[in-house]
N, CA, C and O atoms as CSV, one atom per row, in Angstrom:
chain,resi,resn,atom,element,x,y,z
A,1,UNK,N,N,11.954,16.298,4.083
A,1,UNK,CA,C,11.211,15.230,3.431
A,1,UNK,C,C,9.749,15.650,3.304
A,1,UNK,O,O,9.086,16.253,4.148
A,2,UNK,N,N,9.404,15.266,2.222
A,2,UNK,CA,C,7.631,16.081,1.881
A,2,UNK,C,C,7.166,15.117,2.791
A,2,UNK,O,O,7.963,14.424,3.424
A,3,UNK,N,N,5.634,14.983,2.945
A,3,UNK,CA,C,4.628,14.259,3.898
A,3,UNK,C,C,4.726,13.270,3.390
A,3,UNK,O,O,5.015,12.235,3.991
A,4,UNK,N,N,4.495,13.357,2.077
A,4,UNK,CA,C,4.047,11.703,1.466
A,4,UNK,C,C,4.681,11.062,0.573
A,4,UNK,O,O,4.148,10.451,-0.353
A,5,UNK,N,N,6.626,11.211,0.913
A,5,UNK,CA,C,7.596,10.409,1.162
A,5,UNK,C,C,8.085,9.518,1.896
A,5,UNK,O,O,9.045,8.774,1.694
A,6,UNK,N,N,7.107,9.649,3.130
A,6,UNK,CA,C,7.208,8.160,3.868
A,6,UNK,C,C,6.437,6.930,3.279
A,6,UNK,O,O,6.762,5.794,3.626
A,7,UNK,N,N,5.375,7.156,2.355
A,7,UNK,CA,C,4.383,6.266,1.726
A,7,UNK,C,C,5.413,6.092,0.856
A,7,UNK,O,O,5.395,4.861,0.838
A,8,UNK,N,N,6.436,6.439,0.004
A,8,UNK,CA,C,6.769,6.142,-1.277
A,8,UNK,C,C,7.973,5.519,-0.563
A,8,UNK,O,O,8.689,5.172,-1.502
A,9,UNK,N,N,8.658,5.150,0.688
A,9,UNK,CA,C,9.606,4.732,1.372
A,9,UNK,C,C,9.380,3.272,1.907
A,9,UNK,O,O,10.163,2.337,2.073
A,10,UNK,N,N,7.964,3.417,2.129
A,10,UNK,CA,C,7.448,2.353,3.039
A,10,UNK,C,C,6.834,1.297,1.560
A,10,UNK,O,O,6.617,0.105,1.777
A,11,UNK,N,N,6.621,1.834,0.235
A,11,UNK,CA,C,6.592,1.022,-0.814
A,11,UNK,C,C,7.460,0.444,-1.063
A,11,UNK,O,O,7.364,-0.754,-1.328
A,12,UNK,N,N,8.795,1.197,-1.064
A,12,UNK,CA,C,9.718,0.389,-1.582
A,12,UNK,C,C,10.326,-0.630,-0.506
A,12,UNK,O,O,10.744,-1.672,-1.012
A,13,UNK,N,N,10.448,-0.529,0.817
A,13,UNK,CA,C,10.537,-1.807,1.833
A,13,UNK,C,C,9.636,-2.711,1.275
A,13,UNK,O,O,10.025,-3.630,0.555
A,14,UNK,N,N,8.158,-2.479,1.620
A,14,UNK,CA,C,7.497,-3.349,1.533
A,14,UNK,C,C,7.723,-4.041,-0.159
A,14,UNK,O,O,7.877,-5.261,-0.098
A,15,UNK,N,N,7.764,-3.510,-1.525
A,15,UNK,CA,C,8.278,-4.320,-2.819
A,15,UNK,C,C,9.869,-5.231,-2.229
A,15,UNK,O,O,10.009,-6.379,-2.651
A,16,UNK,N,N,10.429,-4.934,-1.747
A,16,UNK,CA,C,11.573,-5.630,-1.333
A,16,UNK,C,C,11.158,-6.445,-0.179
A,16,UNK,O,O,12.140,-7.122,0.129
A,17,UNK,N,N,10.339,-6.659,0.473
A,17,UNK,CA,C,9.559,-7.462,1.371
A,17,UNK,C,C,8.784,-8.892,0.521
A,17,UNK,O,O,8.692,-9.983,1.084
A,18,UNK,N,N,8.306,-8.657,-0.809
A,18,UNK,CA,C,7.669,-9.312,-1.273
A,18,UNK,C,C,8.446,-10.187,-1.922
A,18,UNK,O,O,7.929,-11.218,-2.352
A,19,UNK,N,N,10.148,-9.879,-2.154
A,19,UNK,CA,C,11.049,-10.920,-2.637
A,19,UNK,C,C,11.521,-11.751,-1.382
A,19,UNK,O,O,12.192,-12.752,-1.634
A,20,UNK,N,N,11.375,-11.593,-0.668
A,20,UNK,CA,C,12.163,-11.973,0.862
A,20,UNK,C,C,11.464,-12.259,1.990
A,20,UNK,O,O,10.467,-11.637,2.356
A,21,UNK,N,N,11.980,-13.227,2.580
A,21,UNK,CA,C,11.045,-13.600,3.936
A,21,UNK,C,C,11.897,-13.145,5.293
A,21,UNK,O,O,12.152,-13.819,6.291
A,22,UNK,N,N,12.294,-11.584,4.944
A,22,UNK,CA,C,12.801,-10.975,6.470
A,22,UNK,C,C,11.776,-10.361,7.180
A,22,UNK,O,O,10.800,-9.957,6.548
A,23,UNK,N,N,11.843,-10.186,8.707
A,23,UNK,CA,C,11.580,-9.779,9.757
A,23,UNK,C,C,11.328,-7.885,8.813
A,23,UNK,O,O,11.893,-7.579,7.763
A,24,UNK,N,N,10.738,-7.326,9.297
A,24,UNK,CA,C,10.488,-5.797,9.124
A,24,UNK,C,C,12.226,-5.379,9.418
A,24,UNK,O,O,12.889,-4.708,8.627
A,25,UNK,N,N,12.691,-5.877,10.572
A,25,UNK,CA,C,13.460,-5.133,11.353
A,25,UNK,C,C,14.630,-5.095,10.889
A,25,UNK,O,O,15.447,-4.202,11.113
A,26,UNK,N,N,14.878,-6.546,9.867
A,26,UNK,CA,C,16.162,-6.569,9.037
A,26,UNK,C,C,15.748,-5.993,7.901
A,26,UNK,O,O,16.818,-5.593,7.441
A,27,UNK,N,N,14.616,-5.568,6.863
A,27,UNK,CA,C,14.719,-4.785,6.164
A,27,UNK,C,C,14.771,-3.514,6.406
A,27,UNK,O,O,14.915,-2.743,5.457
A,28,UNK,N,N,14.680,-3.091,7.555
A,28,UNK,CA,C,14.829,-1.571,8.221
A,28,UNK,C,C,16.035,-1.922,7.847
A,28,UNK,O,O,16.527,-1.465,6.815
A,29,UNK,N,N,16.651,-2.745,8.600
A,29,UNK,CA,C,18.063,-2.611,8.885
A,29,UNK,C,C,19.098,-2.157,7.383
A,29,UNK,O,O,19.955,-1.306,7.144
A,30,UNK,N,N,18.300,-3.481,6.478
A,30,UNK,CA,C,19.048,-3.356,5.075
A,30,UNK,C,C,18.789,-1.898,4.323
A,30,UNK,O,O,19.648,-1.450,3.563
A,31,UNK,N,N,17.816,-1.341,4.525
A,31,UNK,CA,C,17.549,-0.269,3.654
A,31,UNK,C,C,18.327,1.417,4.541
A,31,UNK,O,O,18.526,2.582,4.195
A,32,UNK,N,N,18.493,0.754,5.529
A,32,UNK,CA,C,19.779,1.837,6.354
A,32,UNK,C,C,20.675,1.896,6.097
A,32,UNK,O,O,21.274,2.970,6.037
A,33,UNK,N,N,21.389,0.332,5.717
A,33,UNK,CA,C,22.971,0.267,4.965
A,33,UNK,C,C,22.753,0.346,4.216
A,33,UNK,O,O,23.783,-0.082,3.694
A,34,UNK,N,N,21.958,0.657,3.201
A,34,UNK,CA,C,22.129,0.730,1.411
A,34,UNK,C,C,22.275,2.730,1.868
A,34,UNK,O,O,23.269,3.418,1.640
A,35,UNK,N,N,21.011,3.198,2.506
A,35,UNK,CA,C,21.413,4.082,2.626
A,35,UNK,C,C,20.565,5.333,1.467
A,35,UNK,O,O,20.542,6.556,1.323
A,36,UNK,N,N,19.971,4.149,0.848
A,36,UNK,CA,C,18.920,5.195,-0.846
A,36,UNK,C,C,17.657,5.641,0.076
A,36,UNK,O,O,17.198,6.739,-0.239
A,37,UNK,N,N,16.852,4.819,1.430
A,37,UNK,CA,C,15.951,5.127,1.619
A,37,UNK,C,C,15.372,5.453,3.287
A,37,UNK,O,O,15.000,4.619,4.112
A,38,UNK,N,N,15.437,6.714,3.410
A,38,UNK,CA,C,15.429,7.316,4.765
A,38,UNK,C,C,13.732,7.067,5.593
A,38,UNK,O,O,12.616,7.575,5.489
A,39,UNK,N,N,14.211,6.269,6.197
A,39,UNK,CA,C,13.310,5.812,7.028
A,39,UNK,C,C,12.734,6.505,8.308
A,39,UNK,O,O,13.397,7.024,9.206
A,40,UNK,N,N,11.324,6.410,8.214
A,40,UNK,CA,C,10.916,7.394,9.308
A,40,UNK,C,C,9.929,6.693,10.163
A,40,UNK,O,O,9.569,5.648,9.621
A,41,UNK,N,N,9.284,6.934,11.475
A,41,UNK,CA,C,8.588,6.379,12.545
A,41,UNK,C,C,7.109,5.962,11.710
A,41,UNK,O,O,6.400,4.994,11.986
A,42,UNK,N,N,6.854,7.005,10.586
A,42,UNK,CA,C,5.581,6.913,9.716
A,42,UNK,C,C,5.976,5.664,8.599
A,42,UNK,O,O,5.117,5.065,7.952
A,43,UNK,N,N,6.878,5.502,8.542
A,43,UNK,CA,C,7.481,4.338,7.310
A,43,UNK,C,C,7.341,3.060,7.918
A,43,UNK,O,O,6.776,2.047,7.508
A,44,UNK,N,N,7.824,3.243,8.741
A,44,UNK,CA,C,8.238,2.014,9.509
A,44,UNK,C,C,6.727,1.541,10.124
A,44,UNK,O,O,6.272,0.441,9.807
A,45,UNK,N,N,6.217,2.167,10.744
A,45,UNK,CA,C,4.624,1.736,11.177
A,45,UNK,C,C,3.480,0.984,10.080
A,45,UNK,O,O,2.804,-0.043,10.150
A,46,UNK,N,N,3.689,2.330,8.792
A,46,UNK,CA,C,3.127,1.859,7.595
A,46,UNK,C,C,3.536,0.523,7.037
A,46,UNK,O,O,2.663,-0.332,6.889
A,47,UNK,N,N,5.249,0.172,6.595
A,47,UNK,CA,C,5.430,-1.304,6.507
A,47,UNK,C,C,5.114,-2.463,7.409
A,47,UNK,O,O,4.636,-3.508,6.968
A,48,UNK,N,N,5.351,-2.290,8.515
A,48,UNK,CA,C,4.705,-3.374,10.206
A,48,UNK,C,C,3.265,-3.609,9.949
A,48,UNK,O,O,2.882,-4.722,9.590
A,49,UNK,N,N,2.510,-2.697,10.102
A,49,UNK,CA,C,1.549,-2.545,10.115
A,49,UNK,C,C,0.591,-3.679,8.271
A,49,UNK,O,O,-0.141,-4.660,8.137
A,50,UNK,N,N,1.177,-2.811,7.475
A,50,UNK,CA,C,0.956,-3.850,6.139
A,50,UNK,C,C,1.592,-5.468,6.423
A,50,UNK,O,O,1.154,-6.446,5.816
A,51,UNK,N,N,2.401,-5.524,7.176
A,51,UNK,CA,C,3.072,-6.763,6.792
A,51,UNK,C,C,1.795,-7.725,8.206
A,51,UNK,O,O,1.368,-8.877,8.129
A,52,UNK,N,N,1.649,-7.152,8.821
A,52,UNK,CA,C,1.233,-7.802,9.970
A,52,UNK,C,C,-0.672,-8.266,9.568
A,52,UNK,O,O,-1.458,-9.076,10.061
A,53,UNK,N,N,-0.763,-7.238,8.427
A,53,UNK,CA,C,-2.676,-7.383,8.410
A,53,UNK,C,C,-2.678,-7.668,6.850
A,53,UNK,O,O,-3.522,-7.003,6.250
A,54,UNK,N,N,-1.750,-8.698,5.902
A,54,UNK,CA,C,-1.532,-8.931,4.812
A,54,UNK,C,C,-2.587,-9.458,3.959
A,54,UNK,O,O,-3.139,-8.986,2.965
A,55,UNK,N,N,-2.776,-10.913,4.802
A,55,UNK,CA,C,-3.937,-11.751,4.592
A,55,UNK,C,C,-5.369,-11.345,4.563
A,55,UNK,O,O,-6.324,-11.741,3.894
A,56,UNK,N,N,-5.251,-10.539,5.386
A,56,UNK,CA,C,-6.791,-9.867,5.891
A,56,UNK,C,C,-6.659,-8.810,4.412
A,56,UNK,O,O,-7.214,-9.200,3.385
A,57,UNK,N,N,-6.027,-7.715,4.415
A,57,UNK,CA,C,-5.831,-6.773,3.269
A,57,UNK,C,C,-6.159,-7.531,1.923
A,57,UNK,O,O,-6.985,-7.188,1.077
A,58,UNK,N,N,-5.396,-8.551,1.911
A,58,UNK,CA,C,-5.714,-8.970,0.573
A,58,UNK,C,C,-6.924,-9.811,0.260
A,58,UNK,O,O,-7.253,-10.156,-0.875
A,59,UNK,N,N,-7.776,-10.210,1.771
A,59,UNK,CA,C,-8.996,-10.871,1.369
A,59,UNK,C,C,-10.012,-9.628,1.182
A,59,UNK,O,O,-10.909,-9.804,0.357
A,60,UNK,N,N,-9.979,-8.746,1.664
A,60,UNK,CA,C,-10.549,-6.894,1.167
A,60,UNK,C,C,-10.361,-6.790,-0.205
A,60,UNK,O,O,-11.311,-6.529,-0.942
A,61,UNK,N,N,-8.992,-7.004,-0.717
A,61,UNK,CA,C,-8.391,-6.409,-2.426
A,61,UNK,C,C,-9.332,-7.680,-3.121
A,61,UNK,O,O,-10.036,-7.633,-4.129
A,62,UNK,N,N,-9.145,-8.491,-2.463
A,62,UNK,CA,C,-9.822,-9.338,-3.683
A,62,UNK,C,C,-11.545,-9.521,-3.821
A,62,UNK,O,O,-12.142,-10.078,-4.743
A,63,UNK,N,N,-12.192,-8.805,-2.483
A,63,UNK,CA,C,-13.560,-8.772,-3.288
A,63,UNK,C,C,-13.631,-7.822,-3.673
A,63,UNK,O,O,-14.647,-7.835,-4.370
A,64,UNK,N,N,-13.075,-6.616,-3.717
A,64,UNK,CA,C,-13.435,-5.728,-4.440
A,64,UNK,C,C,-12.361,-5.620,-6.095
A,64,UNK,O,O,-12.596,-4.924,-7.083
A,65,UNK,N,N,-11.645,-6.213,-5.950
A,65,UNK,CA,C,-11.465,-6.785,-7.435
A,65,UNK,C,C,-11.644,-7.450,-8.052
A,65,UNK,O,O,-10.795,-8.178,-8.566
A,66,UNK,N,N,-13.052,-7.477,-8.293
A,66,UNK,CA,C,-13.943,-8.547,-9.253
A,66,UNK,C,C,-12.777,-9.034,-10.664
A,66,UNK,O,O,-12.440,-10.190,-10.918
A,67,UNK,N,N,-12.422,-8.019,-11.270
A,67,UNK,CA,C,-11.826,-8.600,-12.934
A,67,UNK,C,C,-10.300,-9.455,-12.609
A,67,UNK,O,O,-9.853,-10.342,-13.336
A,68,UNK,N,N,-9.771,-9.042,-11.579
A,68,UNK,CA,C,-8.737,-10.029,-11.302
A,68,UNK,C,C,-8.687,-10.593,-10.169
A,68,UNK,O,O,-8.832,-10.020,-9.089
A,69,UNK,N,N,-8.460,-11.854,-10.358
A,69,UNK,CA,C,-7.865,-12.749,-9.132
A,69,UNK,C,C,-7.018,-12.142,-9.118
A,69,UNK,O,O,-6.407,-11.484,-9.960
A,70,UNK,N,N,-6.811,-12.557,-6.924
A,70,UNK,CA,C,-5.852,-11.964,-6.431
A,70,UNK,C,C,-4.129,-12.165,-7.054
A,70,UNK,O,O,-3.264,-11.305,-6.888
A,71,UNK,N,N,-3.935,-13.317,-7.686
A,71,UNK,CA,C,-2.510,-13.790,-8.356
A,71,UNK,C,C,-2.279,-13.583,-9.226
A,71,UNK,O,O,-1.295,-14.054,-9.796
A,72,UNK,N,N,-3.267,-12.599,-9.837
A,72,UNK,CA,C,-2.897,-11.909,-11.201
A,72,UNK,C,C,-2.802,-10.337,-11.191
A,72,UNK,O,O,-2.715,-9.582,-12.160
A,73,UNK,N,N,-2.838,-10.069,-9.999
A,73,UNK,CA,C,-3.102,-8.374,-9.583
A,73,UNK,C,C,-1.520,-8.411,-9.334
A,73,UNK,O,O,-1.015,-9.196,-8.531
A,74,UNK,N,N,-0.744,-7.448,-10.134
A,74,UNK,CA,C,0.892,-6.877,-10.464
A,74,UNK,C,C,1.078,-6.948,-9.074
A,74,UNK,O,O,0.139,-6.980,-8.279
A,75,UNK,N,N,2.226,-6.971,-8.768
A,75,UNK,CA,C,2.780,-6.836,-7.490
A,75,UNK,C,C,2.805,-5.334,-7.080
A,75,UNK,O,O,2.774,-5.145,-5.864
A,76,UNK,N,N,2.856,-4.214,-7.889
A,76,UNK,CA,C,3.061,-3.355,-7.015
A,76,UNK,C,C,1.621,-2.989,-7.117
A,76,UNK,O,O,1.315,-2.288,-6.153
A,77,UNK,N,N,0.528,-3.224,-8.003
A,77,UNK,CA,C,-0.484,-2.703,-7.561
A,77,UNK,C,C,-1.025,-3.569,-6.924
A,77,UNK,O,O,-1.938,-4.049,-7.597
A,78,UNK,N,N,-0.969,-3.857,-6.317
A,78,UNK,CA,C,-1.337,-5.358,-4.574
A,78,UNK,C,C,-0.410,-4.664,-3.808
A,78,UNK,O,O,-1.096,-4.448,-2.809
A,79,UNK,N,N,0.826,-4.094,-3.548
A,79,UNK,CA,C,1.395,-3.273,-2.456
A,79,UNK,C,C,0.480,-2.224,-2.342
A,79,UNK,O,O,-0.067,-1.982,-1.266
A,80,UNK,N,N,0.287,-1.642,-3.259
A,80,UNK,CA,C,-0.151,-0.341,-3.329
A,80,UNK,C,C,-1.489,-0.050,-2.625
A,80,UNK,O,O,-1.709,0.882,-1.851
A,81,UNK,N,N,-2.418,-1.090,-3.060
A,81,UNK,CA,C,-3.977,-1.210,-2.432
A,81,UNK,C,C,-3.496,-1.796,-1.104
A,81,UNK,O,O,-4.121,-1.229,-0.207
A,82,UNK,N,N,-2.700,-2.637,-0.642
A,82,UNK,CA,C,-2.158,-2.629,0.704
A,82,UNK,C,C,-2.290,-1.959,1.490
A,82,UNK,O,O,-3.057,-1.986,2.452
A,83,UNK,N,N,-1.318,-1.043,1.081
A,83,UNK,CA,C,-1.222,0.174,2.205
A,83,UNK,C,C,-2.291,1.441,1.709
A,83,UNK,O,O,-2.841,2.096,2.594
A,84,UNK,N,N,-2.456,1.633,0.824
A,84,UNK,CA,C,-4.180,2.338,0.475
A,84,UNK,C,C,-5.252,1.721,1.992
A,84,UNK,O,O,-5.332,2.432,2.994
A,85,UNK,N,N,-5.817,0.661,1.928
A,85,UNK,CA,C,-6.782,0.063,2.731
A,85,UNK,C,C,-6.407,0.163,3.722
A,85,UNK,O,O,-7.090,0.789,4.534
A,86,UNK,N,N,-4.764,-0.580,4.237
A,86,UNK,CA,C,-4.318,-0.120,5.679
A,86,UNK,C,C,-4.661,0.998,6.370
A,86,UNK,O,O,-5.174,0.909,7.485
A,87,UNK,N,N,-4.363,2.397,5.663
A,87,UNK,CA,C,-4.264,3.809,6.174
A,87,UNK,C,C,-6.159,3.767,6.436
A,87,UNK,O,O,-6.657,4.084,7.516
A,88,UNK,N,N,-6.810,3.414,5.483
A,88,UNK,CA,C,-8.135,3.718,5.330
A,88,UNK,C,C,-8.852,3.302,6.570
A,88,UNK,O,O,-9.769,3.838,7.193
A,89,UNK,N,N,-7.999,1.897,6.809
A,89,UNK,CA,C,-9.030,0.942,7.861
A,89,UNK,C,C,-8.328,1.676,9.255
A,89,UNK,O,O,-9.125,1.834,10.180
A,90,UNK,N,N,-6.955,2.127,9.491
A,90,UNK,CA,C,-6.332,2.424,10.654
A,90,UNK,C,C,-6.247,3.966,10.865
A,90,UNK,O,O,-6.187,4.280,12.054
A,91,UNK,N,N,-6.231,4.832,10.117
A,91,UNK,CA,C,-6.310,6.037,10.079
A,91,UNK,C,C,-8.362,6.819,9.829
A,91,UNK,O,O,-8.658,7.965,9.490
A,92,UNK,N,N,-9.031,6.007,10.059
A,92,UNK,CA,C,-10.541,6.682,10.197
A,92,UNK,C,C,-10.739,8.735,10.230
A,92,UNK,O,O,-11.483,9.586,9.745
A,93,UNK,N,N,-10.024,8.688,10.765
A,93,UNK,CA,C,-9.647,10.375,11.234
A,93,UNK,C,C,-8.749,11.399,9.621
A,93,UNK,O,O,-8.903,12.619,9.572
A,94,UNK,N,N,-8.005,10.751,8.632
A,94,UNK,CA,C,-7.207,11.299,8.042
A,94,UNK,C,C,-8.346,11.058,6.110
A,94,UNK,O,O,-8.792,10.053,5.556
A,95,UNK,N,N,-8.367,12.423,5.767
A,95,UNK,CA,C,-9.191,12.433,4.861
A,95,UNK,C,C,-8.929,11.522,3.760
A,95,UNK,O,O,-7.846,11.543,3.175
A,96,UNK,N,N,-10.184,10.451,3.341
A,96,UNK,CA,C,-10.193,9.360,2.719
A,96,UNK,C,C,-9.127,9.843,1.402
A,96,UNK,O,O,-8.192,9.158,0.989
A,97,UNK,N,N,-9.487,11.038,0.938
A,97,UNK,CA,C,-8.710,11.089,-0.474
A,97,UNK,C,C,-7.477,11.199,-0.370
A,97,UNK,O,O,-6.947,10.883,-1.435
A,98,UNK,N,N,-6.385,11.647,0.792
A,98,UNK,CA,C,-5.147,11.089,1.069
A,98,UNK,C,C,-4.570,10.400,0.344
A,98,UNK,O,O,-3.749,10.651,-0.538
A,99,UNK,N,N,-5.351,8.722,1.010
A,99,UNK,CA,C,-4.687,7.130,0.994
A,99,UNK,C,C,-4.621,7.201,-0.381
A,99,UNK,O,O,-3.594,6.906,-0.992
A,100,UNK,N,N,-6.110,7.742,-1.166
A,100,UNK,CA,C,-6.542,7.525,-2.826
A,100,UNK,C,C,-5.472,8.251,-3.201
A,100,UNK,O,O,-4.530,7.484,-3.401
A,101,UNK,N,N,-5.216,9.244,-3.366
A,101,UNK,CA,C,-4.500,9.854,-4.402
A,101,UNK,C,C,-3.254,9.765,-4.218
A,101,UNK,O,O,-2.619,10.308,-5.122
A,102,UNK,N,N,-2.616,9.288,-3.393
A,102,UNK,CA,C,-1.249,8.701,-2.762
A,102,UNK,C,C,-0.730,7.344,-3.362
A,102,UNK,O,O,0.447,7.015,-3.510
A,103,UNK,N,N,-1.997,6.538,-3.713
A,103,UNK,CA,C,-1.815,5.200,-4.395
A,103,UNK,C,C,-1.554,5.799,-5.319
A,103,UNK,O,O,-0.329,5.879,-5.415
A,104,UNK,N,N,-2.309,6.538,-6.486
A,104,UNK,CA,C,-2.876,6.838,-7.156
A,104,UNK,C,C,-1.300,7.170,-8.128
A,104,UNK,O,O,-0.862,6.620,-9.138
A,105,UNK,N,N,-0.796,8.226,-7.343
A,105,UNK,CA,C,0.443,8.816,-7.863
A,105,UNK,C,C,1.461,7.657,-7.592
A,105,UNK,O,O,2.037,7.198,-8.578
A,106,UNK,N,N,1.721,7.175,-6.454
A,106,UNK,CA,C,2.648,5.621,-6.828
A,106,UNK,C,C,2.792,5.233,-7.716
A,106,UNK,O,O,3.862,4.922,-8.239
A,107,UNK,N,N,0.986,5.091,-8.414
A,107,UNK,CA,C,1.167,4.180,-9.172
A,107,UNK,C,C,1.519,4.406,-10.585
A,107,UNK,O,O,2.150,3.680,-11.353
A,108,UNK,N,N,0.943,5.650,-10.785
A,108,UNK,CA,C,1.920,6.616,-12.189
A,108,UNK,C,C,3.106,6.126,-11.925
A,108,UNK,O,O,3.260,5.071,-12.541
A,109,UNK,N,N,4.252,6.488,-11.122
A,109,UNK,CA,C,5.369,6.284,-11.147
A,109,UNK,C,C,5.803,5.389,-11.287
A,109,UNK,O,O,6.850,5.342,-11.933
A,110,UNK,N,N,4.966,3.682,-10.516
A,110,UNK,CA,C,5.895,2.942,-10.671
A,110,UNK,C,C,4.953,1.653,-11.353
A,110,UNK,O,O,5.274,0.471,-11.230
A,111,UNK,N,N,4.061,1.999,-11.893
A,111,UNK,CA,C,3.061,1.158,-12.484
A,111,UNK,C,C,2.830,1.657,-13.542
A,111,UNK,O,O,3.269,2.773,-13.820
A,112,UNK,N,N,1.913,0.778,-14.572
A,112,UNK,CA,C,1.427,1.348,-15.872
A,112,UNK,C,C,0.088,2.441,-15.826
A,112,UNK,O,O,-0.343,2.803,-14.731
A,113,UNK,N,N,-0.499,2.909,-17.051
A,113,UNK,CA,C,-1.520,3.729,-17.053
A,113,UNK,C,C,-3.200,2.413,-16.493
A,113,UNK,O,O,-4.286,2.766,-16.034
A,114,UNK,N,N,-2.793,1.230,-16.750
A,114,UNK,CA,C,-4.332,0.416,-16.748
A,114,UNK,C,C,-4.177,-0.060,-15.162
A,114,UNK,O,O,-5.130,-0.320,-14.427
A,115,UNK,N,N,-2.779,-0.119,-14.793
A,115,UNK,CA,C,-2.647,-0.700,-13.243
A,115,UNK,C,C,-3.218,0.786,-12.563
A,115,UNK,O,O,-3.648,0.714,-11.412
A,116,UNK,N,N,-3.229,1.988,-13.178
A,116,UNK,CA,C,-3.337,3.067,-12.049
A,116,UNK,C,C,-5.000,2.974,-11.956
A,116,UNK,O,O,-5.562,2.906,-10.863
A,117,UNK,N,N,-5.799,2.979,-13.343
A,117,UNK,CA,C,-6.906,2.951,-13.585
A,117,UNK,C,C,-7.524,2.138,-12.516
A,117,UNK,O,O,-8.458,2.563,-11.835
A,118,UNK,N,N,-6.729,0.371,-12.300
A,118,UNK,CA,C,-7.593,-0.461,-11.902
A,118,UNK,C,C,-7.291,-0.492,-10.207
A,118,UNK,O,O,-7.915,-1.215,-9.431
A,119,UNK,N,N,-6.267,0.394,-9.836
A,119,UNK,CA,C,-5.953,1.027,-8.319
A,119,UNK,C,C,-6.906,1.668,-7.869
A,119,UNK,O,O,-7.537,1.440,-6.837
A,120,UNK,N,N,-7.097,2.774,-8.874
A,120,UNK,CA,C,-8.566,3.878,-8.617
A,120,UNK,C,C,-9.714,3.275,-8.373
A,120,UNK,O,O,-10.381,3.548,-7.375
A,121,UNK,N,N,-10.088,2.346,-9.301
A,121,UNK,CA,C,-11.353,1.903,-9.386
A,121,UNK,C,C,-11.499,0.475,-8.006
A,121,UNK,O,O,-12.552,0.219,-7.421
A,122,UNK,N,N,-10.330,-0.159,-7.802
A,122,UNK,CA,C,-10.657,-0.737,-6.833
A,122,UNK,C,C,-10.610,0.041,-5.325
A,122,UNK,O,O,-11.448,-0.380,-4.527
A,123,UNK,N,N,-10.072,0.702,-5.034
A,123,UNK,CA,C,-10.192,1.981,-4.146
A,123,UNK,C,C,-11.479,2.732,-4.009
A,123,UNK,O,O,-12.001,2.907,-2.908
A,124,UNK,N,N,-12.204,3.361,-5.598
A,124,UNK,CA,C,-13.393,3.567,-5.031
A,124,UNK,C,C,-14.242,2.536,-4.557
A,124,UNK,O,O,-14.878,2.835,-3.547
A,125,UNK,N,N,-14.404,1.502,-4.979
A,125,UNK,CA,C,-15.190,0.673,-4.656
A,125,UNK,C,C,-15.131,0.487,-3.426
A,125,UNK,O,O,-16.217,0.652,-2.871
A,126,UNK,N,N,-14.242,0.191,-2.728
A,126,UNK,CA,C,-13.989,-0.014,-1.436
A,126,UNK,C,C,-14.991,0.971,-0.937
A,126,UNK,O,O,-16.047,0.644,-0.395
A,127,UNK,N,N,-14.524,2.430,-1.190
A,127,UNK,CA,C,-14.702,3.467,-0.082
A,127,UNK,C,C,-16.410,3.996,-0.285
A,127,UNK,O,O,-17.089,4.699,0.463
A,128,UNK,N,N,-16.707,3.446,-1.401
A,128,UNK,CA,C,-18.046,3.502,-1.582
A,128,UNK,C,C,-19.137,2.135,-0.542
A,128,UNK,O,O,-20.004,2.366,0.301
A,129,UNK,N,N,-18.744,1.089,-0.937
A,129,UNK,CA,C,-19.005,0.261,0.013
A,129,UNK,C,C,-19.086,0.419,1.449
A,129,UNK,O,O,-20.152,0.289,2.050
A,130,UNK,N,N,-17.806,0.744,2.110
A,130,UNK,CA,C,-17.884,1.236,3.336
A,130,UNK,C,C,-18.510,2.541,3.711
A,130,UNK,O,O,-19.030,2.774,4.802
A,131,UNK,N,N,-18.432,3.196,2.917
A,131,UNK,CA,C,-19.212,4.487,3.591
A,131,UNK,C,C,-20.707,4.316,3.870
A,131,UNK,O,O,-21.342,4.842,4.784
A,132,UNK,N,N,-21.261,3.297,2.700
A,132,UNK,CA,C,-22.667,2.726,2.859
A,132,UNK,C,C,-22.971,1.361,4.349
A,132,UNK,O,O,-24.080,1.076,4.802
A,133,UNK,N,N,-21.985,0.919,4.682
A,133,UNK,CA,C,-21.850,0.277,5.916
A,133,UNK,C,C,-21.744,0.827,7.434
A,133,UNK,O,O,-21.991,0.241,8.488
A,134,UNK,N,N,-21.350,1.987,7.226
A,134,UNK,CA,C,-20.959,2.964,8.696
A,134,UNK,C,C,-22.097,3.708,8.523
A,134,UNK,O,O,-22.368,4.612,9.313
């Protein structure tokens, strides 16, 4: 498994998280019996971890996304800046452009060309902000 197939593992729990009000532990569970998505100690932390600091994450996504309210930001690009900010705020040690270009490519794949644009741009903002705070 490449490195940053647990991020594209822990997206798709967490998009199947956002239809459903299960426990982490039964979507572990469900995505074991389906059997499409191999779950790892880095997956599993990354979804817990997003699901547990949601509210907080998304009061972050939404000041730095001035052009959309938070209920109009696509669902997967609101997963995506999720776990972008998560890694950013919990991983301090792992080089910022990682989390970025990890969204970044998600979001090619599973988003449009203006959702990737407005991933990037709310991402820098963030990391520009904070770097001027520390």
């Amino acid at each position: 498994m490449k490195a940053s197939q647990y991020r594209e593992n822990a997206f798709l729990i967490l998009f199947e998280a956002s239809f459903r009000d299960d426990s982490p532990e039964t979507l572990f569970q469900l995505a074991e019996e389906i059997g499409e998505i191999k779950l790892t100690d880095k997956s599993r932390t990354l979804v817990t971890g997003v699901l547990a600091q949601t509210e907080e994450l998304d009061s972050i996504i939404a000041s730095y996304s001035k052009k959309r309210a938070l209920n109009r930001i696509a669902r997967t690009d609101l997963i995506l800046l999720r776990m972008a900010i998560y890694e950013l705020r919990q991983y301090p040690e792992q080089p910022v452009g990682i989390a970025v270009s990890e969204a970044v490519h998600l979001s090619e794949i599973y988003a449009s060309p203006e959702d990737t644009a407005f991933i990037n741009g709310v991402l820098g903002n963030y990391i520009r902000t904070e770097d001027k705070t520390e």
